[in-house]
N, C-alpha and C positions, 0 to 999 in steps of 0.2 A: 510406483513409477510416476516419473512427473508429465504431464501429459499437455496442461493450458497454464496459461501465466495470465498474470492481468498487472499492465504499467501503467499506473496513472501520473501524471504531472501538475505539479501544484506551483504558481507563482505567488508570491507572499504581494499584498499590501504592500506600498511603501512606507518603514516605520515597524513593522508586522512580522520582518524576519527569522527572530527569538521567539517569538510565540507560535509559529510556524513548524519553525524546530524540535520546542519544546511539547507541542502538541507530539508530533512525531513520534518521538522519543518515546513519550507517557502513552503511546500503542503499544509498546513491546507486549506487556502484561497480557493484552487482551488479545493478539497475533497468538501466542503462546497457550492460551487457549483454544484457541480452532483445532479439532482434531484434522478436520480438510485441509487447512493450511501448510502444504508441507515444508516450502520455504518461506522466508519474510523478510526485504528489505526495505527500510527506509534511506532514503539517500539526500543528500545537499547537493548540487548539481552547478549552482552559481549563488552569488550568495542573496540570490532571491528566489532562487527555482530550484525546488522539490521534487522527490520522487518515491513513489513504494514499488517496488517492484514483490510481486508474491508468484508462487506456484504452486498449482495443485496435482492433484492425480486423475479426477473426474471433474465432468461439469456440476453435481449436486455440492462439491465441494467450494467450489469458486462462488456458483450460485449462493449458497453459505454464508460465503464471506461479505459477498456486494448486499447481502438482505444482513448482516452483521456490525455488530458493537462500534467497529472501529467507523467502516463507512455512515453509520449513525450519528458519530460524533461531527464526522469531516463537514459534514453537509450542511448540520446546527450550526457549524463555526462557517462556515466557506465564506459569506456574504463578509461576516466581520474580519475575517484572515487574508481572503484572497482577493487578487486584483480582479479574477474571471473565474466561472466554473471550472474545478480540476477535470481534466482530458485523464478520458479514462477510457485504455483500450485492451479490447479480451485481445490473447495472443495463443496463436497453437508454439509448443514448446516442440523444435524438431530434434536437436538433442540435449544430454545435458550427463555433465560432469558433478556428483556427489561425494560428499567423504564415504568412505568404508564405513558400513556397520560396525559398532565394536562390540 
């Protein structure tokens, strides 16, 4: 069951865009390995402002993922990618619609 979410918001560099994106994208891999992670969105928001949105089940999970691969990378890059540090906020999940098990 999903229980916390964490939205962060990323403004690109100007110039910085596409590489922004492309970082993004090149997360999927490593989102898909998180057993914790049970959703995972990357999103374009404007065509300078980014977003992940993720959800978990528990807090060791989310803890997981902000001590994890991806926010590892984000943070080596931020300085050279982003305009300002991504905003990054834990979120309680009050309900939530899922596909069926198959």
């Amino acid at each position: 069951m999903v229980k916390l979410a964490i939205r962060a918001t990323l403004v690109a560099k100007p110039g910085k865009e596409a590489a922004v994106e492309a970082f993004l994208k090149s997360a999927l891999p490593l989102a898909m390995r998180e057993a914790g992670t049970t959703l995972w969105f990357a999103l374009k928001i404007t065509p300078s402002t980014f977003g992940i949105f993720d959800a978990f089940a528990d807090e060791a999970g989310r803890d997981a993922h902000l001590a994890g691969p991806i926010a590892a990378a984000l943070m080596a890059q931020a300085s050279e990618l982003l305009a300002h540090a991504p905003v990054i906020e834990k979120i309680d999940v009050l309900a939530v619609k899922l596909p069926a098990a198959s």
